[in-house]
SERO-4910 file (N, C-alpha, C, O; in steps of 0.05 Angstrom, whole numbers):
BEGIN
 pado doro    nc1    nc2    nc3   cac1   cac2   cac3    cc1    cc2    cc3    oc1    oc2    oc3
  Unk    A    207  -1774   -304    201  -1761   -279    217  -1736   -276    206  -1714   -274
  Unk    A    245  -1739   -276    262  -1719   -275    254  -1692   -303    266  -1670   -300
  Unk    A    242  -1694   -320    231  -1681   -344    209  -1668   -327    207  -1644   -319
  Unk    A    194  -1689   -324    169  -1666   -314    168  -1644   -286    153  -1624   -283
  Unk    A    188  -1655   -270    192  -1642   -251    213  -1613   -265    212  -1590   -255
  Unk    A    222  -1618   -279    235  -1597   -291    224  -1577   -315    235  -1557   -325
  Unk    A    195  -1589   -321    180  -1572   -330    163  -1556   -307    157  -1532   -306
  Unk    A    156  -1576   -288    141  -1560   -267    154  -1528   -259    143  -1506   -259
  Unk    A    194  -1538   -248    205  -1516   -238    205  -1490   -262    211  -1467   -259
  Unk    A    197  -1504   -284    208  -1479   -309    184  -1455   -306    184  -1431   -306
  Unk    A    158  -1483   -303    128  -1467   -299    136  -1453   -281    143  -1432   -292
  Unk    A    141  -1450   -246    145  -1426   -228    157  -1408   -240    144  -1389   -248
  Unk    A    187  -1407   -245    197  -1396   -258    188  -1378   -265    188  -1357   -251
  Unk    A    178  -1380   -285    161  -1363   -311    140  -1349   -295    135  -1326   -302
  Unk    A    126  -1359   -274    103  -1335   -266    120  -1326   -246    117  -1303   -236
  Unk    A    137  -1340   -238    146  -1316   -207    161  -1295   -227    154  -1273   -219
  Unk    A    178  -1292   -248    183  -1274   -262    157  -1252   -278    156  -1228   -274
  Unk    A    140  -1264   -292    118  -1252   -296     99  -1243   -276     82  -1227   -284
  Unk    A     99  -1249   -250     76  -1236   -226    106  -1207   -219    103  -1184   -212
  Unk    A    126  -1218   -222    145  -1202   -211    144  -1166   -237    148  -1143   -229
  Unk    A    139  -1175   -268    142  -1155   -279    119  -1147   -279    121  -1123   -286
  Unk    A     90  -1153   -273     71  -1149   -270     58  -1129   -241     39  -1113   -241
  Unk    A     79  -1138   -214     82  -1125   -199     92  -1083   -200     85  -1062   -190
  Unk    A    118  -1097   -222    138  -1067   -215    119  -1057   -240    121  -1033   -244
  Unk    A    104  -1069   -255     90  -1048   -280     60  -1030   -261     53  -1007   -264
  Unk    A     47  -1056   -240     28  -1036   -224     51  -1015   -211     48   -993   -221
  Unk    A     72  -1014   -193     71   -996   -174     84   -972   -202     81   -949   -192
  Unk    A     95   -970   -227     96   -953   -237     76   -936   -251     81   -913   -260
  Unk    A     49   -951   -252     27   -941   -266     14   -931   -236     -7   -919   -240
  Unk    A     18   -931   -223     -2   -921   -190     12   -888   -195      1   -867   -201
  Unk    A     50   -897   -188     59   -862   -185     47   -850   -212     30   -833   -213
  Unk    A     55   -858   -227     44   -832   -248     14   -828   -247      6   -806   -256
  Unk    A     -6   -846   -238    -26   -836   -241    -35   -812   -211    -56   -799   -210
  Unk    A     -7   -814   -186    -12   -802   -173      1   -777   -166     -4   -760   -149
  Unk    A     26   -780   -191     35   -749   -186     37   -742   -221     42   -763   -233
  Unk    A     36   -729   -234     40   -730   -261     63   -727   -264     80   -720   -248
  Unk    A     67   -733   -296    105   -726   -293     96   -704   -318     78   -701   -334
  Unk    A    125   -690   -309    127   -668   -309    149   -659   -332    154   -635   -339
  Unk    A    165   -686   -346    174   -686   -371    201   -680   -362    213   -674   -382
  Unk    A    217   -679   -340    236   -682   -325    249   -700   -300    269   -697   -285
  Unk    A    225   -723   -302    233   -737   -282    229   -738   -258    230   -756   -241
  Unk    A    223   -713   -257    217   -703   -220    195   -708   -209    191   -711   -184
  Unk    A    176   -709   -230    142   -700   -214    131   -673   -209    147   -657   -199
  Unk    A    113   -667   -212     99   -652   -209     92   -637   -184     77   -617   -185
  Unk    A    101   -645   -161    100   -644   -132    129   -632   -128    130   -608   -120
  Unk    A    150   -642   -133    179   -628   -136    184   -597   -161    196   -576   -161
  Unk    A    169   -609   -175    173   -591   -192    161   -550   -188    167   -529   -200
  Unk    A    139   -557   -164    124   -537   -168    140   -520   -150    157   -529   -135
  Unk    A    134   -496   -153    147   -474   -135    145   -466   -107    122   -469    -98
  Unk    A    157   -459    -94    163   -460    -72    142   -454    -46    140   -463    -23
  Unk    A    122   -425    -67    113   -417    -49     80   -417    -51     64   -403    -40
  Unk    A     76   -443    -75     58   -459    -73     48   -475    -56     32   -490    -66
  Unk    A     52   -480    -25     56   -502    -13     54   -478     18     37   -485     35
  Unk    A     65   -458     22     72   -439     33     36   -426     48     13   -430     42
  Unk    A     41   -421     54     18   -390     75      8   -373     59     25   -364     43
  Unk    A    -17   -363     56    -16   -337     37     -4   -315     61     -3   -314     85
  Unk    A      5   -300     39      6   -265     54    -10   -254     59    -22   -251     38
  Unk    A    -21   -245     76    -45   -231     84    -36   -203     88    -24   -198    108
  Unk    A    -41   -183     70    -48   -166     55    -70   -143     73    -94   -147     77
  Unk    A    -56   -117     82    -71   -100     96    -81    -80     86    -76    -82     62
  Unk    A    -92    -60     90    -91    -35     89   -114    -17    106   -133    -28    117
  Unk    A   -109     12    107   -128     25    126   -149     27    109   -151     21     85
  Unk    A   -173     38    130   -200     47    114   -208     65    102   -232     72    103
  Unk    A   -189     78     85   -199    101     62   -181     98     38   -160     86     35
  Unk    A   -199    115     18   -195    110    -14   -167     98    -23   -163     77    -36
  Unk    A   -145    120    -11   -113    120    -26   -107     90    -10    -99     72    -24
  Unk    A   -112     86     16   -101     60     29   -121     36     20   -109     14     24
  Unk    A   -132     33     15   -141     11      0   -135      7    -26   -128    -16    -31
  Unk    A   -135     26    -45   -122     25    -71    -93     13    -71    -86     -8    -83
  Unk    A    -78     29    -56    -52     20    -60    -56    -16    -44    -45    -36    -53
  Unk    A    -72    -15    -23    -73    -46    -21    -76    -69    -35    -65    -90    -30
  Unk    A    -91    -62    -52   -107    -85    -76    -78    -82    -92    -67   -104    -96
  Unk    A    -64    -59   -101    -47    -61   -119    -21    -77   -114     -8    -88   -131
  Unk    A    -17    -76    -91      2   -103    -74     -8   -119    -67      8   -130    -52
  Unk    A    -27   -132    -66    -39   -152    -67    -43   -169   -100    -49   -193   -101
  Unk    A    -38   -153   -123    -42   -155   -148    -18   -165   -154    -13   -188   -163
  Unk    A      4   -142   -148     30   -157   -147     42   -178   -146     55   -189   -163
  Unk    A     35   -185   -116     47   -206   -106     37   -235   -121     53   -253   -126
  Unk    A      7   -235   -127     -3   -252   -142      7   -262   -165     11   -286   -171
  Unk    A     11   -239   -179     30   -234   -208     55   -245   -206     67   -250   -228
  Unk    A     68   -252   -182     92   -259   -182     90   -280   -181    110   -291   -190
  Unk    A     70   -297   -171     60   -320   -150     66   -334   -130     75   -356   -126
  Unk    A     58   -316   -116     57   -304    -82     24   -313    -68     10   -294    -60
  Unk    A     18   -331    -67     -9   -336    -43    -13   -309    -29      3   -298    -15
  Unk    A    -42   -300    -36    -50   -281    -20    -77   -281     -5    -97   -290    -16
  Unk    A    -78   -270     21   -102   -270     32   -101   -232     41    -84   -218     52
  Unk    A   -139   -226     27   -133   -193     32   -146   -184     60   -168   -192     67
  Unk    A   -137   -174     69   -148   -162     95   -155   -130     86   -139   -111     90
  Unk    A   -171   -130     79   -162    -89     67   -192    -78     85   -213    -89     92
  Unk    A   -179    -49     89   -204    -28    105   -207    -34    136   -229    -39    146
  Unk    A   -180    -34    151   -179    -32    180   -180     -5    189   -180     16    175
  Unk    A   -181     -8    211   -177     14    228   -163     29    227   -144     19    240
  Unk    A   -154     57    219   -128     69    224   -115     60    245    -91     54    243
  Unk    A   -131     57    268   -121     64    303   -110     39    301    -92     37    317
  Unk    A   -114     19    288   -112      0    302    -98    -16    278    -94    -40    283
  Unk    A    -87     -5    247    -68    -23    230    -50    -33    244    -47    -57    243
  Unk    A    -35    -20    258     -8    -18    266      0    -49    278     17    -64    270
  Unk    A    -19    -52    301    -20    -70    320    -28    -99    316    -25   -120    328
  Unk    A    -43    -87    285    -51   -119    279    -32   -132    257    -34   -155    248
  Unk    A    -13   -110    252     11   -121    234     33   -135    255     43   -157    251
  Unk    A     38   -119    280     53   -129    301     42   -160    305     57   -179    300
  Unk    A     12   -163    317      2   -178    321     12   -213    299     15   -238    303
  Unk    A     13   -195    280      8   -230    256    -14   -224    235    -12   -226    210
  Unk    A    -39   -212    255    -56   -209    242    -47   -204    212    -51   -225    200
  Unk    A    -38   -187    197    -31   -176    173     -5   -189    171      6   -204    187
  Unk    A      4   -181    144     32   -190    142     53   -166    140     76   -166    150
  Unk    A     42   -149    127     47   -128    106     17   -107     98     -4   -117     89
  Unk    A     19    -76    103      7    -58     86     17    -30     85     32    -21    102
  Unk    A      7    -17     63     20     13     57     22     35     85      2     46     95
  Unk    A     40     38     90     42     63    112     54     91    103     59     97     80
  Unk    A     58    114    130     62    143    115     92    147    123     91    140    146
  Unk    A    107    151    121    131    153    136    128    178    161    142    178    181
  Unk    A    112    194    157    104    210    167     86    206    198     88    222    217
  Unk    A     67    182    197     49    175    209     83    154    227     86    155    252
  Unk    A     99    142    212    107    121    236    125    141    255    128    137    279
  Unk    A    135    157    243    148    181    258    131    190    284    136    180    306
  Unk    A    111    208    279     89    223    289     82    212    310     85    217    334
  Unk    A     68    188    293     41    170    312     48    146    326     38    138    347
  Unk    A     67    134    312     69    104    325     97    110    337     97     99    359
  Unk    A    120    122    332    141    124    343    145    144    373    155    143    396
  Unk    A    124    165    351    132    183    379    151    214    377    150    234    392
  Unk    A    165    209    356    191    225    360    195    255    355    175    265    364
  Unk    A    207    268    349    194    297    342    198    302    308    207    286    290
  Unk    A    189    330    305    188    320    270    201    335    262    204    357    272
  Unk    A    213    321    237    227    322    215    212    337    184    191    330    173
  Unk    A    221    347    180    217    346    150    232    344    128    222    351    107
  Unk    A    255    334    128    280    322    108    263    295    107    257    283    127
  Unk    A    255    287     79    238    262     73    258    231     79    251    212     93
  Unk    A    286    234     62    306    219     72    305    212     98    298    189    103
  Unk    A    312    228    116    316    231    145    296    216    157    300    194    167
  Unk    A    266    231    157    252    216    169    244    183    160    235    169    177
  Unk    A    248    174    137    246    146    123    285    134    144    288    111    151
  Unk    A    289    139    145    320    122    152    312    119    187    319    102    204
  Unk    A    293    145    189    287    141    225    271    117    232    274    101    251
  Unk    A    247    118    206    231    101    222    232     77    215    219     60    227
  Unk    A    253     66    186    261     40    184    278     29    208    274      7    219
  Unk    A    295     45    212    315     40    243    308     31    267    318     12    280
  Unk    A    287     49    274    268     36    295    247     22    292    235     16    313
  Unk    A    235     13    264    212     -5    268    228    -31    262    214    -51    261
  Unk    A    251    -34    259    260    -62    256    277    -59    289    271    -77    305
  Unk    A    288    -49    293    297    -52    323    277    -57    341    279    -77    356
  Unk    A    251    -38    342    230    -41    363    209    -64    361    199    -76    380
  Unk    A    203    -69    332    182    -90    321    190   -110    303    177   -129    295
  Unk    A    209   -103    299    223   -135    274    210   -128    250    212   -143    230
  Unk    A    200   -109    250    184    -95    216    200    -78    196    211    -59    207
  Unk    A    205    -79    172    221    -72    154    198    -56    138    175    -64    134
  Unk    A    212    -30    128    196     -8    115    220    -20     86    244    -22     81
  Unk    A    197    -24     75    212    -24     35    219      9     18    218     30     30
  Unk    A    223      7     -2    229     29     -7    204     47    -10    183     35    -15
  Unk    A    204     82     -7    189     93     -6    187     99    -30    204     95    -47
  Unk    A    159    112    -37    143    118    -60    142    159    -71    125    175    -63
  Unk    A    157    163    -82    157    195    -83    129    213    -77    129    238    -76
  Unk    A    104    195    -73     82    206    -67     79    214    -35     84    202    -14
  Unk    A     72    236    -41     71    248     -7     37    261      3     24    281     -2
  Unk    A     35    240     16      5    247     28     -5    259     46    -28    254     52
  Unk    A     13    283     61     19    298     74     -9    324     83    -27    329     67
  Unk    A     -7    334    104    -25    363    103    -14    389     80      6    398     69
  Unk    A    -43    391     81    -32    418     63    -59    443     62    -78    443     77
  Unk    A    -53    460     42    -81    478     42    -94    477     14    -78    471     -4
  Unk    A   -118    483      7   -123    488    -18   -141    504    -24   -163    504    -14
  Unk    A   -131    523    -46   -153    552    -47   -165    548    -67   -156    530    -82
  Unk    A   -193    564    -77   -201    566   -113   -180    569   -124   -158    573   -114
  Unk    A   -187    568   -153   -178    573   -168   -177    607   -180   -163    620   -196
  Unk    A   -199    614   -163   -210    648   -168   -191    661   -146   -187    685   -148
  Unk    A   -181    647   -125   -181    671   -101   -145    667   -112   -131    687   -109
  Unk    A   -135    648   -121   -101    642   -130   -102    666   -153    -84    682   -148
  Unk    A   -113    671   -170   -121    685   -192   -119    709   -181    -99    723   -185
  Unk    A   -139    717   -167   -144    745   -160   -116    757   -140   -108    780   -142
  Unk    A   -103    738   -122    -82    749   -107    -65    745   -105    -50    754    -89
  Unk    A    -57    718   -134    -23    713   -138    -19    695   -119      5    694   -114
  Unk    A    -35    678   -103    -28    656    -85    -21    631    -92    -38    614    -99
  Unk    A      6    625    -90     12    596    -98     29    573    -81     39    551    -86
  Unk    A     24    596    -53     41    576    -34     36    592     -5     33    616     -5
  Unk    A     37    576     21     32    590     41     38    621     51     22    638     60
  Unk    A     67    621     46     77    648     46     52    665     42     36    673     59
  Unk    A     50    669     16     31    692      1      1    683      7    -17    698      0
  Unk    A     -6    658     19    -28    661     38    -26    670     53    -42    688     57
  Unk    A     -7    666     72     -9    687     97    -15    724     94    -29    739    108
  Unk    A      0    728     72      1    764     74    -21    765     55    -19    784     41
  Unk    A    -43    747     50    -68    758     40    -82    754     54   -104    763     47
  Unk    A    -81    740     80   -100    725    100   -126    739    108   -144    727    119
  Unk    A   -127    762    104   -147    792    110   -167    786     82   -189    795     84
  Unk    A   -162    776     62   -181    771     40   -190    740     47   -205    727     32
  Unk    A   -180    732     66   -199    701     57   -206    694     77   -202    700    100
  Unk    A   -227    671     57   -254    665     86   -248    638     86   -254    623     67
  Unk    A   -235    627    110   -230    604    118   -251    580    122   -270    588    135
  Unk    A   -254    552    116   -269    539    123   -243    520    136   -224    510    125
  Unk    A   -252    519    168   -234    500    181   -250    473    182   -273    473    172
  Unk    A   -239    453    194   -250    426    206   -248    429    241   -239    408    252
  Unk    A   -254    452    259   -244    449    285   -222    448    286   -206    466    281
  Unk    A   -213    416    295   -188    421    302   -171    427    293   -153    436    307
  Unk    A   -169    427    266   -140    443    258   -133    470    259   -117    482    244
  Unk    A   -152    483    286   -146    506    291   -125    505    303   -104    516    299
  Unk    A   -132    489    323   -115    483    354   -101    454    353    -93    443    374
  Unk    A    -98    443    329    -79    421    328    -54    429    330    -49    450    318
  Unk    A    -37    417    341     -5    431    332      6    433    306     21    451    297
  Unk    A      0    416    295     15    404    269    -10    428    254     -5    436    231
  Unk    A    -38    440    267    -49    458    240    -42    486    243    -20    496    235
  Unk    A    -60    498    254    -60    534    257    -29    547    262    -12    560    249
  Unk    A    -33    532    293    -11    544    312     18    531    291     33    549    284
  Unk    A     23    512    285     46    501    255     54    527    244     74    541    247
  Unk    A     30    532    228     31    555    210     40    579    220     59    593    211
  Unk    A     27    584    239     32    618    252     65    616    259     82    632    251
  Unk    A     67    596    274    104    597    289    116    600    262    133    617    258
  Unk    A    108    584    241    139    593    219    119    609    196    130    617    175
  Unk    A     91    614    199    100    631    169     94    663    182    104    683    171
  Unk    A     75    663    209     65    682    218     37    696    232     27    683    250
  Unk    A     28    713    227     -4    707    242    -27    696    216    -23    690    192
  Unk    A    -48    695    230    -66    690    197    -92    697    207   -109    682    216
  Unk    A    -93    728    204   -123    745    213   -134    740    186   -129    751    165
  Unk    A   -155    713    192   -177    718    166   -191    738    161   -188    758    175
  Unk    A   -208    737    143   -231    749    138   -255    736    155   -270    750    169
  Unk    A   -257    709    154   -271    694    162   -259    669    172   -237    659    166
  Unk    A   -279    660    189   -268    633    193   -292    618    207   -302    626    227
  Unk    A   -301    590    189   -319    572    198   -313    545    201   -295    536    188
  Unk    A   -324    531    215   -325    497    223   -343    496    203   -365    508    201
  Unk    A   -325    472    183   -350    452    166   -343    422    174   -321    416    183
  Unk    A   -359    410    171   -353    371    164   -330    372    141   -335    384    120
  Unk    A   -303    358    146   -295    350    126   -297    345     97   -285    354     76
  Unk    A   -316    328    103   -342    314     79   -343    337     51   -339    335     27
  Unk    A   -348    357     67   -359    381     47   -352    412     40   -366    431     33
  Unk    A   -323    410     45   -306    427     47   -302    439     10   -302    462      2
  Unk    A   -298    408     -8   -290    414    -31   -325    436    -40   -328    459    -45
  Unk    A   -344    413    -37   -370    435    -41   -373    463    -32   -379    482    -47
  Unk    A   -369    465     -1   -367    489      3   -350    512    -18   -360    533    -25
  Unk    A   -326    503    -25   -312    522    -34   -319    520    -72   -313    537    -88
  Unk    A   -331    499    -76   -340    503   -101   -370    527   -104   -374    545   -120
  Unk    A   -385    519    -85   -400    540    -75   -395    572    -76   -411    591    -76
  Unk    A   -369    570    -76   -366    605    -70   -366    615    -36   -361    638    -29
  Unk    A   -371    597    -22   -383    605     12   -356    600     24   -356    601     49
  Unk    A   -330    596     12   -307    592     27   -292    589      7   -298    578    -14
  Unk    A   -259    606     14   -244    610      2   -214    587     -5   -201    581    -24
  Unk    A   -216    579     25   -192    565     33   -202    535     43   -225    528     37
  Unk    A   -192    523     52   -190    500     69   -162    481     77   -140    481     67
  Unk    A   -175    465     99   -150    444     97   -149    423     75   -171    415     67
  Unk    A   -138    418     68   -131    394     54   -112    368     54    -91    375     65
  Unk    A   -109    339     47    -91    319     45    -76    334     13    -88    345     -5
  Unk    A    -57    330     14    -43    329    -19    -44    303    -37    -35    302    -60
  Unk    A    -56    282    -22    -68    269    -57    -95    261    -55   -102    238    -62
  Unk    A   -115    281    -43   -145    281    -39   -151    277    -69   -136    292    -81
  Unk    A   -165    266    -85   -177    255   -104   -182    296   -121   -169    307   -139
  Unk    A   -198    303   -110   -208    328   -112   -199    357   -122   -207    377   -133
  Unk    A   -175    347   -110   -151    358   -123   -138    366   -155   -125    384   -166
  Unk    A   -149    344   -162   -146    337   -197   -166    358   -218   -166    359   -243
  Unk    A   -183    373   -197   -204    386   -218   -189    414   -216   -176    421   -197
  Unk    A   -193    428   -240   -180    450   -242   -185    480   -228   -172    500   -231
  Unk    A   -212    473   -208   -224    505   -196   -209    491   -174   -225    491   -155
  Unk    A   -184    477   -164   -179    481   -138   -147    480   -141   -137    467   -159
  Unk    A   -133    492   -125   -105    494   -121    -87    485    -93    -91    498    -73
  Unk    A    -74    468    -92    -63    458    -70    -39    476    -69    -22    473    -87
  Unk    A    -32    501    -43     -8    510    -47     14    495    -33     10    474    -21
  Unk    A     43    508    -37     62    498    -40     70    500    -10     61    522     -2
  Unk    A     83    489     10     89    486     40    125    498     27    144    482     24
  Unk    A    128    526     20    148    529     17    165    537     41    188    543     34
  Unk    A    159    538     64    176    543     87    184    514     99    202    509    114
  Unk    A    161    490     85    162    465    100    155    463    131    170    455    149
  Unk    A    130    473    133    118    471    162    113    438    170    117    431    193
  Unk    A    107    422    154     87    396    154    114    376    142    129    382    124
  Unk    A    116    351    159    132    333    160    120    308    126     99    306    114
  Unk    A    141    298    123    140    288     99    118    256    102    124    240    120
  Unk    A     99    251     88     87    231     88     77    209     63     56    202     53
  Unk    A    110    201     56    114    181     34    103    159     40    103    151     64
  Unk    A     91    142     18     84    118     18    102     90     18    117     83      1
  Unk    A     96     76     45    115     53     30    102     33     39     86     35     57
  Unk    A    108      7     27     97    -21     54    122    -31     74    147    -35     74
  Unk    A     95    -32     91    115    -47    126    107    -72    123     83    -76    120
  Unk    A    125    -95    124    126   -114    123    140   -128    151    159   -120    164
  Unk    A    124   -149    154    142   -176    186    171   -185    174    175   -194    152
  Unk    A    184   -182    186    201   -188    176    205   -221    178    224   -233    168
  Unk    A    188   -231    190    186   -270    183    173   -265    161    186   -280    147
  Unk    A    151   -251    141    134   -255    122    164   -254    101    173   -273     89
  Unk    A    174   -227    101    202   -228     76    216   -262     74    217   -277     54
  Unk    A    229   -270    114    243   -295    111    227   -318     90    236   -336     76
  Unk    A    205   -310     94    188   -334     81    187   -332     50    186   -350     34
  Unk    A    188   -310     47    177   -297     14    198   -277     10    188   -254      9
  Unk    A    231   -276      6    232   -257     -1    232   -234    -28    240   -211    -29
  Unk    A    219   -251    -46    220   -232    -68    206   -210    -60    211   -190    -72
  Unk    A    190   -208    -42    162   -187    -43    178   -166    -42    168   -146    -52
  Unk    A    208   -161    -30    216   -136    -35    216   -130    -56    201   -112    -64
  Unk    A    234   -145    -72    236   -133    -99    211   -133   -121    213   -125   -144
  Unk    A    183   -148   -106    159   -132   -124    147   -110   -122    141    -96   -141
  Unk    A    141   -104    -90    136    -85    -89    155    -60    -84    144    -40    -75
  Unk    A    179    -59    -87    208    -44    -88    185    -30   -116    174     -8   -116
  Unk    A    186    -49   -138    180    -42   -168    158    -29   -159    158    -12   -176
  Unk    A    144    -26   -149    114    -12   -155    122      7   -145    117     24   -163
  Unk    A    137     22   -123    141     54   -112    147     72   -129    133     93   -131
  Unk    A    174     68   -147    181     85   -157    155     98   -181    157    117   -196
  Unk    A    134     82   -179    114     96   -204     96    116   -190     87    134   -205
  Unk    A     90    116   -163     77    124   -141     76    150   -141     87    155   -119
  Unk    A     70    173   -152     75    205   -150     60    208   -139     42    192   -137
  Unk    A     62    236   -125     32    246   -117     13    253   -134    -10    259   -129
  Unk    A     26    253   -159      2    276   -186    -12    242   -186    -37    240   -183
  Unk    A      4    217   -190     -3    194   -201    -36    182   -177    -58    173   -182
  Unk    A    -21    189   -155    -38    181   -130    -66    192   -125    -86    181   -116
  Unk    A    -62    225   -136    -86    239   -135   -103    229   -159   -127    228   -159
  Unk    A    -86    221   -181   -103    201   -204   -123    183   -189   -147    187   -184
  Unk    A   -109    166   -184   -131    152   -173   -147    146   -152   -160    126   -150
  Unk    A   -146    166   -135   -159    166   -112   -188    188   -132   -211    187   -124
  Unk    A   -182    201   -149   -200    217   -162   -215    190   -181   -237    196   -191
  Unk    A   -205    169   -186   -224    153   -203   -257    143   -183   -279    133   -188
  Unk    A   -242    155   -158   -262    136   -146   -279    157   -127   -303    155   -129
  Unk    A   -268    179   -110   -275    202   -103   -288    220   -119   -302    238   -110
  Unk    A   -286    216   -142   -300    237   -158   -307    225   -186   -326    237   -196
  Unk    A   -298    209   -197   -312    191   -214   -332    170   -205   -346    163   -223
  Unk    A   -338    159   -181   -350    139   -178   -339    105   -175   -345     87   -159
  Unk    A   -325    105   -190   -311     83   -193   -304     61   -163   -299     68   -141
  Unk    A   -307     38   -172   -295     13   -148   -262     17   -143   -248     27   -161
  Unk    A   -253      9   -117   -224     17   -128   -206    -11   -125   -182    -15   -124
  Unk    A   -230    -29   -123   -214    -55   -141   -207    -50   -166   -186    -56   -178
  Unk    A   -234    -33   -177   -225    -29   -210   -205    -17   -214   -187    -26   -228
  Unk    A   -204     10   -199   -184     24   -210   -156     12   -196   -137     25   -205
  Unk    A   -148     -5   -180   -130    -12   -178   -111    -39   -194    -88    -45   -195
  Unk    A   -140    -51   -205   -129    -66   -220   -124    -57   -254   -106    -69   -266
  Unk    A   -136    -40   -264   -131    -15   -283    -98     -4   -286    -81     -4   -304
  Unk    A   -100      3   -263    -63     14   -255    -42    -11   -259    -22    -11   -273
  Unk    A    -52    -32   -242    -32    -48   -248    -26    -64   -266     -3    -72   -268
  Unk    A    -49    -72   -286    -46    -75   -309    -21    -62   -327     -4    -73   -342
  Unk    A    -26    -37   -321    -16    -12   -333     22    -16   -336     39     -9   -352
  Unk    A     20    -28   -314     44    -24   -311     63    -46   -304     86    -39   -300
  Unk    A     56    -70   -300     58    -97   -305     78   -102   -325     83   -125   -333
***
């Protein structure tokens, strides 16, 4: 009796130990089949990076050529680093500003020139330093927004003559437009007769400017006009795509009438707390930023045809 009862207890025994290794073998075959391992012990859930798990960045820019380009290309960046991104690109001028304040955006390329001017208010500068230290100062005091480092490209006003009328009268910078101003036939856009920052700019520091001529065209068709022969001069941006062809000449603002308008990104400053490498990615992309570089590619697309996803992803390849 005492035998069999002591085979009985041996029988429990034996399965309460066997249901027991049978137990801890399912709950070890469940985790791995629900997190993988990762050949460190940790899992695959611990192991992954930080900002996997995180918000994308949402990624701005305004609605023309150079600000979209440079958008996609910080948006390329950040990816490259691996940074979650969501793109918001081709807003409103009027209205970037507010939707970066807002949340809406996180981060997109601005002018240093424009936060001075337009969003600040203040009067202008043209020491490029100076005005970049003003408006980092006050957009993180007034808006909690941090300007990254600026980009040596300057997208600023400017003028641009043929290549025939620079030729014929030695013109290679405002100055010596002005004292030829009697030979040339102006094509304005309106207002930059009577803008401050256009005509009246010019006249206070370089002097008067009795054209030969002077007409209102559309923007649009300023470069045609003057390829045309029907106009000598015009206004111009300094990294207009158009620029890059050799019958046109952008002169030189050698008195410095026009305030400096470097490229940089404005970023929330909760988006950095969250992510801060993005400085130091897109820190790296400025210094490549020239204006000769900028008018590159705003010309892939302005005057080549080109997408400027392509050409922005082209560039960054490039330099990756």
């Amino acid at each position: 009796m005492f035998s069999l009862v002591r085979r009985l207890s041996k029988r429990k025994e034996l399965l309460l130990i066997l249901g027991t290794l049978l137990l801890v073998a399912g709950i070890v075959g469940c985790s791995k089949g629900a997190t993988p391992d990762t050949g460190d012990g940790t899992g695959a859930e611990d192991a992954a990076p930080a900002e996997a798990s995180g918000e994308p960045v949402k990624v701005g820019s305004k609605d023309f050529t150079e600000n979209l380009i440079l958008g996609e290309v910080y948006a390329l960046a950040l990816e490259n680093a691996g940074i979650p991104v969501q793109r918001n690109l081709g807003l409103a001028s009027s209205a970037v500003h507010q939707t970066l304040i807002s949340g809406d955006i996180d981060l997109y390329p601005e002018y240093t020139g424009t936060g001075l001017l337009s969003v600040l208010q203040l009067p202008l500068e043209t020491d490029p330093q100076k005005v970049y230290d003003t408006v980092k100062d006050e957009y993180k005091k007034q808006f909690d927004l941090v300007w990254l480092d600026y980009a040596p490209a300057n997208d600023g006003q400017g003028l641009v003559v043929t290549k025939a009328l620079s030729d014929k009268y030695g013109i290679t910078n405002i100055s010596e437009f002005q004292q030829n101003a009697a030979q040339i036939r102006f094509a304005s856009q309106g207002e930059f007769d009577e803008r401050e920052d256009g005509i009246p700019a010019l006249v206070k520091v370089y002097g008067p400017l009795k054209f030969k001529s002077s007409k209102v065209y559309d923007n649009s068709l300023k470069y045609e006009i003057l390829a045309k022969d029907e106009a000598d001069a015009a206004p111009a941006y300094t990294t207009e795509g158009q620029l890059i062809q050799p019958e046109f000449v952008l002169l030189d603002d050698d008195k410095q009438v026009w305030p400096p308008y470097n490229i940089a990104p404005v970023v929330r400053q909760a988006t950095l707390d969250a992510y801060p490498q993005i400085a130091e990615v897109l820190n790296g992309i400025a210094a490549g930023l020239t204006t000769e570089k900028v008018t590159e590619l705003n010309a892939k697309v302005d005057v080549e045809g080109q997408e400027y996803e392509e050409v922005a992803a082209d560039y960054f390849n490039s330099i990756k």
